[in-house]
N, CA, C and O atoms as a CHARMM CRD file, in Angstrom:
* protein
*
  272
    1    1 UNK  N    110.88700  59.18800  86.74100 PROA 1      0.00000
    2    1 UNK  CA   109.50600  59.34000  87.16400 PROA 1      0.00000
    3    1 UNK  C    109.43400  60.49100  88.18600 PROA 1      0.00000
    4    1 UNK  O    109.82800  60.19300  89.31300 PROA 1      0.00000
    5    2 UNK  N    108.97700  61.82400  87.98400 PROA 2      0.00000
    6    2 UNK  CA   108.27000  62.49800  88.96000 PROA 2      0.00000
    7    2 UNK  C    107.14200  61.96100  90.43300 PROA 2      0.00000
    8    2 UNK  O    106.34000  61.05000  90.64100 PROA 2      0.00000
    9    3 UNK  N    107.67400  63.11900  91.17200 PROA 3      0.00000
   10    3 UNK  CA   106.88300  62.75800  92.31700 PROA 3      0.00000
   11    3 UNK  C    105.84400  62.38400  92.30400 PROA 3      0.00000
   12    3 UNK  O    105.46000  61.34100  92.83400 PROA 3      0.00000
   13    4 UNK  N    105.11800  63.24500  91.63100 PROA 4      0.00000
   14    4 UNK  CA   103.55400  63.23500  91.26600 PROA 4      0.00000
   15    4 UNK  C    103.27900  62.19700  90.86000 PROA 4      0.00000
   16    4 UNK  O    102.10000  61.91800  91.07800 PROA 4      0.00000
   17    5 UNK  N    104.23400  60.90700  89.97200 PROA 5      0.00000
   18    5 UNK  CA   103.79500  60.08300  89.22400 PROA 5      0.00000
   19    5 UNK  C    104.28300  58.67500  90.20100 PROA 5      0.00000
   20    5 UNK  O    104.46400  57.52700  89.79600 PROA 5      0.00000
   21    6 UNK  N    104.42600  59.23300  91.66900 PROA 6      0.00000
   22    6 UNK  CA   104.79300  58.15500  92.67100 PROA 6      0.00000
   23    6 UNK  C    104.27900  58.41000  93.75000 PROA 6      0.00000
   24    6 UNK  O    104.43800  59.41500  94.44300 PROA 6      0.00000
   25    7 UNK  N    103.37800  57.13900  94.01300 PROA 7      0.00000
   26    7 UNK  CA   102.81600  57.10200  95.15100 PROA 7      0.00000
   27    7 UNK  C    103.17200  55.47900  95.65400 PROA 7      0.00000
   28    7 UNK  O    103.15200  54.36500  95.13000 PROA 7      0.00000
   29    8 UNK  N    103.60200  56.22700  97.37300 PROA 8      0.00000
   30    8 UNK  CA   103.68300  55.07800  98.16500 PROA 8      0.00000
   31    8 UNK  C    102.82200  54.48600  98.67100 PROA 8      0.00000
   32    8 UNK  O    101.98600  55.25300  99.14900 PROA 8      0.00000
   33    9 UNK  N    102.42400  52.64400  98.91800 PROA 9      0.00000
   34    9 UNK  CA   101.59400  52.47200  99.71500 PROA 9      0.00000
   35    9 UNK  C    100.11100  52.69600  99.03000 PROA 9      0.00000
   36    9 UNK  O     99.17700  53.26800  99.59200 PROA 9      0.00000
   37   10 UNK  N    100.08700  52.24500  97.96700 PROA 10     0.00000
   38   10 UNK  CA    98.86900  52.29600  97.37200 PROA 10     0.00000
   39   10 UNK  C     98.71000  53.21200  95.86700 PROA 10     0.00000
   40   10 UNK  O     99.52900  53.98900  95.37700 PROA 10     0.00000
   41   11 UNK  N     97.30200  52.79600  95.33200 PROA 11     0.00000
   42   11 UNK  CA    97.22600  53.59500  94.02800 PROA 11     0.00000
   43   11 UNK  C     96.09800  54.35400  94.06200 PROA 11     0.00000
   44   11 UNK  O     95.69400  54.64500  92.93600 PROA 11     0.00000
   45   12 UNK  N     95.02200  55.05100  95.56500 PROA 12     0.00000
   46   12 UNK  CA    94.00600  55.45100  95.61500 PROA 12     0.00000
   47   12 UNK  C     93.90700  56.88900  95.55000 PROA 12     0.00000
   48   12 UNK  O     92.91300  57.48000  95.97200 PROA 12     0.00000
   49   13 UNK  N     95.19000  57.64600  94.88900 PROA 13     0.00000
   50   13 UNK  CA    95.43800  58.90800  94.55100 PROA 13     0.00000
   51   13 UNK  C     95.57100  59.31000  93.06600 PROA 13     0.00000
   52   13 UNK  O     95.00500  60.27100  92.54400 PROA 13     0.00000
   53   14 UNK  N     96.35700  58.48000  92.49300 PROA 14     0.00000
   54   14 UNK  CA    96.39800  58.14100  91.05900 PROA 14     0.00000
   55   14 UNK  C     95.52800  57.86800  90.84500 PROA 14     0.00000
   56   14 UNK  O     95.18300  58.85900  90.20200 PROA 14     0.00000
   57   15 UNK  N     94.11600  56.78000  90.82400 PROA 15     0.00000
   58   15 UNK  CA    93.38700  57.00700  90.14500 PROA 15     0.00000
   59   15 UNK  C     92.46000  57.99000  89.45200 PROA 15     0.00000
   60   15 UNK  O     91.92200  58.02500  88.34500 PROA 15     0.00000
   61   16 UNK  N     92.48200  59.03800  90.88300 PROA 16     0.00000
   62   16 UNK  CA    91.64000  60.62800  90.71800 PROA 16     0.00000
   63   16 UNK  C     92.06000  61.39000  89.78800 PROA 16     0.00000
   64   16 UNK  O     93.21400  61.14900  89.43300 PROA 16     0.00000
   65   17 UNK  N     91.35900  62.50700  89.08800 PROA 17     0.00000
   66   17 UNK  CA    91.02400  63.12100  87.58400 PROA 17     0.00000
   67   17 UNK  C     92.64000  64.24400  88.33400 PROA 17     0.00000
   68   17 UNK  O     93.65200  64.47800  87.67300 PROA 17     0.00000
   69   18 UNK  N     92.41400  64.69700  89.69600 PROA 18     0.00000
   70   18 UNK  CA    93.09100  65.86600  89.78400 PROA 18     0.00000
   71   18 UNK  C     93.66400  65.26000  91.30100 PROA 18     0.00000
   72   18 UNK  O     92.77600  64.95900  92.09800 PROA 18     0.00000
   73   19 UNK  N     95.10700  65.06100  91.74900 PROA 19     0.00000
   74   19 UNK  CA    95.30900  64.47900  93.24800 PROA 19     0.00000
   75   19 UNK  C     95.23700  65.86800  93.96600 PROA 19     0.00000
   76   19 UNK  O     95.38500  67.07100  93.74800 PROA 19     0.00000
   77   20 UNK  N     94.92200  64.98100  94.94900 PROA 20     0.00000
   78   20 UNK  CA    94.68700  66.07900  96.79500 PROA 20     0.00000
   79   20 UNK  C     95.73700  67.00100  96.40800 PROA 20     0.00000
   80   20 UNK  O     95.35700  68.15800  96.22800 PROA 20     0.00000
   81   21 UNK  N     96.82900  66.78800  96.25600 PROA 21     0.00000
   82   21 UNK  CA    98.10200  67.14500  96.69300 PROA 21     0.00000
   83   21 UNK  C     98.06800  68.28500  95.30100 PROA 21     0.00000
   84   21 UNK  O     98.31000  69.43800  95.65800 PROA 21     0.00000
   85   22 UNK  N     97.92200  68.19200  94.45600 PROA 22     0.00000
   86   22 UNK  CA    98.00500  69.22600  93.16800 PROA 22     0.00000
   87   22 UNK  C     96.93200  70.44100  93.38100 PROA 22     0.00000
   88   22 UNK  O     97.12400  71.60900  93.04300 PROA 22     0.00000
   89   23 UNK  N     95.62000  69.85700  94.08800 PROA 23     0.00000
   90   23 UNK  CA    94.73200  70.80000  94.51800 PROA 23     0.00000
   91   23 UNK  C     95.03100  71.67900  95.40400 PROA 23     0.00000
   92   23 UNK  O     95.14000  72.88200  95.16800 PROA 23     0.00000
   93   24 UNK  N     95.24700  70.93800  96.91300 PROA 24     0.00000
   94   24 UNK  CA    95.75000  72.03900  97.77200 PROA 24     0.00000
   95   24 UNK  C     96.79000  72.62500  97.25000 PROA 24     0.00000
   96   24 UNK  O     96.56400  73.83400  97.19000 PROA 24     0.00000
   97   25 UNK  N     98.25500  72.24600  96.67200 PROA 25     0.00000
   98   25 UNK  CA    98.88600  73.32500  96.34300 PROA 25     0.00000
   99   25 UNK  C     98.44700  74.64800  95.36300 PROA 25     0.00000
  100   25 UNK  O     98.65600  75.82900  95.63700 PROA 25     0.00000
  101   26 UNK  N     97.93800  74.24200  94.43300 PROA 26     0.00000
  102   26 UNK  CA    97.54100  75.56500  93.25200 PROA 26     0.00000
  103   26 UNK  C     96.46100  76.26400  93.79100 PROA 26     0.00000
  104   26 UNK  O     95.92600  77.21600  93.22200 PROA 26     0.00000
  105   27 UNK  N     95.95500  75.58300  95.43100 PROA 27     0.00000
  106   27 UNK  CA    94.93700  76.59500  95.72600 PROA 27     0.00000
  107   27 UNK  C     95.23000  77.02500  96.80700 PROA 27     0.00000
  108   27 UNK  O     94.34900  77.50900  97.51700 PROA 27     0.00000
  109   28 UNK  N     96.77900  76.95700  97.30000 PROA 28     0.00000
  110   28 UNK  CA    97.15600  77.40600  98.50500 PROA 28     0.00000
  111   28 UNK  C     96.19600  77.32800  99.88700 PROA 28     0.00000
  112   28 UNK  O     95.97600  78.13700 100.78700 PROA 28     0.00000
  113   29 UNK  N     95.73400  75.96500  99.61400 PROA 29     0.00000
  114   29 UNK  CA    94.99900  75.64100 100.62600 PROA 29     0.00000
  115   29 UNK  C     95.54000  75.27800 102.24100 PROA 29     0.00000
  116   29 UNK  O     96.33100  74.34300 102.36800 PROA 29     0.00000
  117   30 UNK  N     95.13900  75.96300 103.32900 PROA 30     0.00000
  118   30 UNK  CA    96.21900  75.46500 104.68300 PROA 30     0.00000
  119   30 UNK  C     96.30100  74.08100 104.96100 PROA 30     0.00000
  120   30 UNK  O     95.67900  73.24300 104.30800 PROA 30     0.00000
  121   31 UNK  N     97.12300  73.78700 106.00100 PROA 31     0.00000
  122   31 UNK  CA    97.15200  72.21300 106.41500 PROA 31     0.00000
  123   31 UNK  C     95.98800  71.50200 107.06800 PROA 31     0.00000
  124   31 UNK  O     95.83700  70.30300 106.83300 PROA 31     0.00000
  125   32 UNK  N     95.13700  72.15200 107.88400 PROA 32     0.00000
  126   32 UNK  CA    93.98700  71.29400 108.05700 PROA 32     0.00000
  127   32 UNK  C     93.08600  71.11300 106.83600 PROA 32     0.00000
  128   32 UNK  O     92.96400  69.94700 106.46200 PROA 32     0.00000
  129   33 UNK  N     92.46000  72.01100 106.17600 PROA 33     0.00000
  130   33 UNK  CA    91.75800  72.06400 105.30700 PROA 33     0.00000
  131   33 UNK  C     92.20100  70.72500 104.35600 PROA 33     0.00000
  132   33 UNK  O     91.56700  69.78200 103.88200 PROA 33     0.00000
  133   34 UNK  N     93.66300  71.15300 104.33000 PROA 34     0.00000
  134   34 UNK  CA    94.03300  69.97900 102.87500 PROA 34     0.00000
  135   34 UNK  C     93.98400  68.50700 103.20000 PROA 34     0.00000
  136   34 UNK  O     94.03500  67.55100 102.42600 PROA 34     0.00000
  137   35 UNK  N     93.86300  68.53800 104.65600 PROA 35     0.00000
  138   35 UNK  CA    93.85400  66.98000 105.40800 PROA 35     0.00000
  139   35 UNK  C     92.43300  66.81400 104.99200 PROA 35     0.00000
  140   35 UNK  O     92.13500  65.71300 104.52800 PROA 35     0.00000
  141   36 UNK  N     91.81800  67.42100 105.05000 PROA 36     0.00000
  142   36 UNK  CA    90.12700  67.28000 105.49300 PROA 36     0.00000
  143   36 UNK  C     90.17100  66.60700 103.71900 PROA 36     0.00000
  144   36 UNK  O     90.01900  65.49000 103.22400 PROA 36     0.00000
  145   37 UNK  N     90.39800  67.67100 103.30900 PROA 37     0.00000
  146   37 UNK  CA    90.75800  67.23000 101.19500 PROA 37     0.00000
  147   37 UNK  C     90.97800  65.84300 100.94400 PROA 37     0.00000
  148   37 UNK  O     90.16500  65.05900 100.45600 PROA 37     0.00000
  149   38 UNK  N     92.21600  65.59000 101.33900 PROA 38     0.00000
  150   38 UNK  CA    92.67400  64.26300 101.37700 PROA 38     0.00000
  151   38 UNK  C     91.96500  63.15400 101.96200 PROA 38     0.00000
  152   38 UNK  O     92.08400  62.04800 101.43400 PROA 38     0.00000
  153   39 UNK  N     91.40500  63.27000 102.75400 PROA 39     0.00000
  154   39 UNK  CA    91.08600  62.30300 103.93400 PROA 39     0.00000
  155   39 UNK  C     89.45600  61.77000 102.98700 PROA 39     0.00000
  156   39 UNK  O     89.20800  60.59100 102.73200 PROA 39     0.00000
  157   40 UNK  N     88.63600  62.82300 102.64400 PROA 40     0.00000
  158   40 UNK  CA    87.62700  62.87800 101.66000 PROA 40     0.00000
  159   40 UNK  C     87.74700  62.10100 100.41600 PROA 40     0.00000
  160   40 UNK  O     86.92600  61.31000  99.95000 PROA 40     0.00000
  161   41 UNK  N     89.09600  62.50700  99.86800 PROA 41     0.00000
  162   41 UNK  CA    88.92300  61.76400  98.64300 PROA 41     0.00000
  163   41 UNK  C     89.19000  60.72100  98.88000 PROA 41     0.00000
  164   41 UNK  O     88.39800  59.91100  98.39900 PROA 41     0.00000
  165   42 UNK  N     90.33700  60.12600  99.67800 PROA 42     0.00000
  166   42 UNK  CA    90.63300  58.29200  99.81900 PROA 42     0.00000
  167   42 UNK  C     89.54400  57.57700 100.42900 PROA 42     0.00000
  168   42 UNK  O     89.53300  56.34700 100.38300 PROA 42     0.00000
  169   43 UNK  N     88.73600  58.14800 100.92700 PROA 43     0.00000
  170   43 UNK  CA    88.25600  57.36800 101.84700 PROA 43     0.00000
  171   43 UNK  C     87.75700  56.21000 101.52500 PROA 43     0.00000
  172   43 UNK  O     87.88600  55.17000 102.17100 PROA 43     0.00000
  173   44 UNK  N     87.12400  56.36800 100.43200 PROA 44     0.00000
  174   44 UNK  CA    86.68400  54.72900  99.78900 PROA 44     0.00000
  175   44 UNK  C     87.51100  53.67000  99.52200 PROA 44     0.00000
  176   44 UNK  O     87.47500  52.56100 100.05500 PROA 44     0.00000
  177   45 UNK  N     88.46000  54.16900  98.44000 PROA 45     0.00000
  178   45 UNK  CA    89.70800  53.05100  98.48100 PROA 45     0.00000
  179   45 UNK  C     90.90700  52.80900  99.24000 PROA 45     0.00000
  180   45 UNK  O     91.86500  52.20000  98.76300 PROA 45     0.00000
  181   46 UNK  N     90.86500  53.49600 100.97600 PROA 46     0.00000
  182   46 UNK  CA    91.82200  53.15500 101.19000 PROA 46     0.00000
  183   46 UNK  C     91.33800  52.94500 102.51500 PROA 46     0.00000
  184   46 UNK  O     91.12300  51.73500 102.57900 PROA 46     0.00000
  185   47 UNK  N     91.04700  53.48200 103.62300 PROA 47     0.00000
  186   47 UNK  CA    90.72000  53.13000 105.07000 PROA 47     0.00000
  187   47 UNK  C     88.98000  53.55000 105.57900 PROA 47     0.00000
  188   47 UNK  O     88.46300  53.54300 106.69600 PROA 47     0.00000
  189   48 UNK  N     88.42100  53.89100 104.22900 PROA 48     0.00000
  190   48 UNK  CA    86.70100  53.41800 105.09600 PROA 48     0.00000
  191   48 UNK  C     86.41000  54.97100 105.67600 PROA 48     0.00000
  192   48 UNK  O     86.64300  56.12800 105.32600 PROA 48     0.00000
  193   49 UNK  N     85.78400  54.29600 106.73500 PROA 49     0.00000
  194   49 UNK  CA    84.99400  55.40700 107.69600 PROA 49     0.00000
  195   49 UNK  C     86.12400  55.88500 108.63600 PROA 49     0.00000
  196   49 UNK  O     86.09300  56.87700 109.36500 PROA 49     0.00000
  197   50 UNK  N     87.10300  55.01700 108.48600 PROA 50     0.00000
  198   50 UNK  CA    88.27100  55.38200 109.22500 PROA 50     0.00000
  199   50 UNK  C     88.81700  56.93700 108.92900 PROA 50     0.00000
  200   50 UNK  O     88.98700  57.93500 109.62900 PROA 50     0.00000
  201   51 UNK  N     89.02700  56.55900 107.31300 PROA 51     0.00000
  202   51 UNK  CA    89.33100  57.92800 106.81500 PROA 51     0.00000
  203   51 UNK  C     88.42300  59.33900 107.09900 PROA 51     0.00000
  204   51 UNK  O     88.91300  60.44500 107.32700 PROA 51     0.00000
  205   52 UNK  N     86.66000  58.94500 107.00900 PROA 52     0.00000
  206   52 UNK  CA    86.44000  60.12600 107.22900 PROA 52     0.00000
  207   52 UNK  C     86.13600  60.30500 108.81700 PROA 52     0.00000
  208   52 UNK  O     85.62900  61.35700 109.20900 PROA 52     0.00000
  209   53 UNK  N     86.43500  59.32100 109.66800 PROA 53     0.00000
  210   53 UNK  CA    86.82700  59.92400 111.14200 PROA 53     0.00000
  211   53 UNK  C     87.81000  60.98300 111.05000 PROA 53     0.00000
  212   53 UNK  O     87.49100  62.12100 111.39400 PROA 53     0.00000
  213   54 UNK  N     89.20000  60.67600 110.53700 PROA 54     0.00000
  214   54 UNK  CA    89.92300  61.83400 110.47300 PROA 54     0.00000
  215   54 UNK  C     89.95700  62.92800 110.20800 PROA 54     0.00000
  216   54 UNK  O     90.52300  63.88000 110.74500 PROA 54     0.00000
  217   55 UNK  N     89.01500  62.79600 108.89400 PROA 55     0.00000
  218   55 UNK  CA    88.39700  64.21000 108.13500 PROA 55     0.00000
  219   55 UNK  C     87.75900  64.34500 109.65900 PROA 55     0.00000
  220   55 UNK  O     88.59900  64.43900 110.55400 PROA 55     0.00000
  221   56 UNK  N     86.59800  64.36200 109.98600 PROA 56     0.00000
  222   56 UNK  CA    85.85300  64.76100 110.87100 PROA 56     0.00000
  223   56 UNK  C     86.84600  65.53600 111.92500 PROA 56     0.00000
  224   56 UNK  O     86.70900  66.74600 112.10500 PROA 56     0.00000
  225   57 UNK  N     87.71800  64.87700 112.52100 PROA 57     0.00000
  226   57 UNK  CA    88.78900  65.19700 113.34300 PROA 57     0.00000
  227   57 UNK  C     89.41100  66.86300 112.99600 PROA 57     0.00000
  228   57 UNK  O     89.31500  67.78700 113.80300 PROA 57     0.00000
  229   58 UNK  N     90.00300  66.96900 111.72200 PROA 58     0.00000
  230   58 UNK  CA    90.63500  68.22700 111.68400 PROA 58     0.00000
  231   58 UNK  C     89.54000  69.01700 111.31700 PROA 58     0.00000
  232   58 UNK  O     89.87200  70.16600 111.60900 PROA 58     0.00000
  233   59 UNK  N     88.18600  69.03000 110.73800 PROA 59     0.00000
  234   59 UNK  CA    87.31300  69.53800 111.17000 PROA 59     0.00000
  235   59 UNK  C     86.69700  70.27900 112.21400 PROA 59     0.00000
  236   59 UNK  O     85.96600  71.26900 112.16400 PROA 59     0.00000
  237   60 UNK  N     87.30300  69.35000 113.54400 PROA 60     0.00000
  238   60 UNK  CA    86.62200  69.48000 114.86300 PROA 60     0.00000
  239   60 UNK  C     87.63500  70.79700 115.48300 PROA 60     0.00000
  240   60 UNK  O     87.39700  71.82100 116.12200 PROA 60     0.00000
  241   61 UNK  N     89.06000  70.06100 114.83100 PROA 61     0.00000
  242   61 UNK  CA    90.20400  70.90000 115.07000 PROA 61     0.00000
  243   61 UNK  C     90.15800  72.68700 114.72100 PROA 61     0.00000
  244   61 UNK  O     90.45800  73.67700 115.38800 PROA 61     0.00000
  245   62 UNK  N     89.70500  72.51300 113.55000 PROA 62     0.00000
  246   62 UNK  CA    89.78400  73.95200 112.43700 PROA 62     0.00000
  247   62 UNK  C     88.81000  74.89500 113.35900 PROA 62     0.00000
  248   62 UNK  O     89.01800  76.07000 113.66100 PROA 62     0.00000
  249   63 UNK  N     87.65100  74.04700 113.74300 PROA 63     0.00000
  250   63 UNK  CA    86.51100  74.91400 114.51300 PROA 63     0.00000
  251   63 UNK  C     86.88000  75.55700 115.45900 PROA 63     0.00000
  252   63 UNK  O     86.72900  76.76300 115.65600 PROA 63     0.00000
  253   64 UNK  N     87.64000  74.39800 116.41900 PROA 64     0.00000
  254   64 UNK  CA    88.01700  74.61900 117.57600 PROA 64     0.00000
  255   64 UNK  C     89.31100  75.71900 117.66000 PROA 64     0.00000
  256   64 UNK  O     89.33100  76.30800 118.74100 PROA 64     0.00000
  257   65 UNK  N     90.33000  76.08200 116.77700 PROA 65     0.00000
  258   65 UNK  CA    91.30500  76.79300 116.65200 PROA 65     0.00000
  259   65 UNK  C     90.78300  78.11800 116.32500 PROA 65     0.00000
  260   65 UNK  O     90.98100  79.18700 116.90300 PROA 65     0.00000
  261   66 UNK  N     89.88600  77.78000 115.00700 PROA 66     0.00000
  262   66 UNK  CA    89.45700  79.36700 114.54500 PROA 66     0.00000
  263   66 UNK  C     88.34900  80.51400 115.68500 PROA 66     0.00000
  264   66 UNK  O     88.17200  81.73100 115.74000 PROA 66     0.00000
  265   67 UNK  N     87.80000  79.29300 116.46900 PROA 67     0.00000
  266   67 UNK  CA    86.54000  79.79900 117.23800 PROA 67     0.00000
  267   67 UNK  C     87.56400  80.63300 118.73400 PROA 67     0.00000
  268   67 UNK  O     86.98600  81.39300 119.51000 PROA 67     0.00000
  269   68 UNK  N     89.09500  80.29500 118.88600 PROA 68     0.00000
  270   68 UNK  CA    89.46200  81.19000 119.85000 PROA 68     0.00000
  271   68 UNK  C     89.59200  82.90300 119.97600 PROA 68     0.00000
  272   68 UNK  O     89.96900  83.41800 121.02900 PROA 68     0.00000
């Protein structure tokens, strides 16, 4: 079994048409951005509003880094 076809700790990545993780890579997307990615798509099946606190978070981050 490939990586791709293993996920720890849940199945709320596998269910999606295309995972976080296949996106940001083929779109050479940076590390906040791809959090923000990730954090977006689970959010329903895995930690709530929790999840998009975090999104929100590297959001706040990206602003705050790029705006120096």
């Amino acid at each position: 079994m490939s990586a791709l076809e293993t996920q720890v700790d849940g199945s709320h990545y596998k269910k999606l048409k295309i995972q976080p993780v296949e996106y940001i890579h083929a779109n050479e997307i940076g590390y906040m951005e791809g959090n923000v990615i990730k954090y977006v798509s689970r959010w329903k099946d895995k930690n709530g509003i929790r999840d998009l606190e975090k999104a929100k978070h590297y959001i706040e981050l990206l602003i705050e880094l790029e705006s120096k």
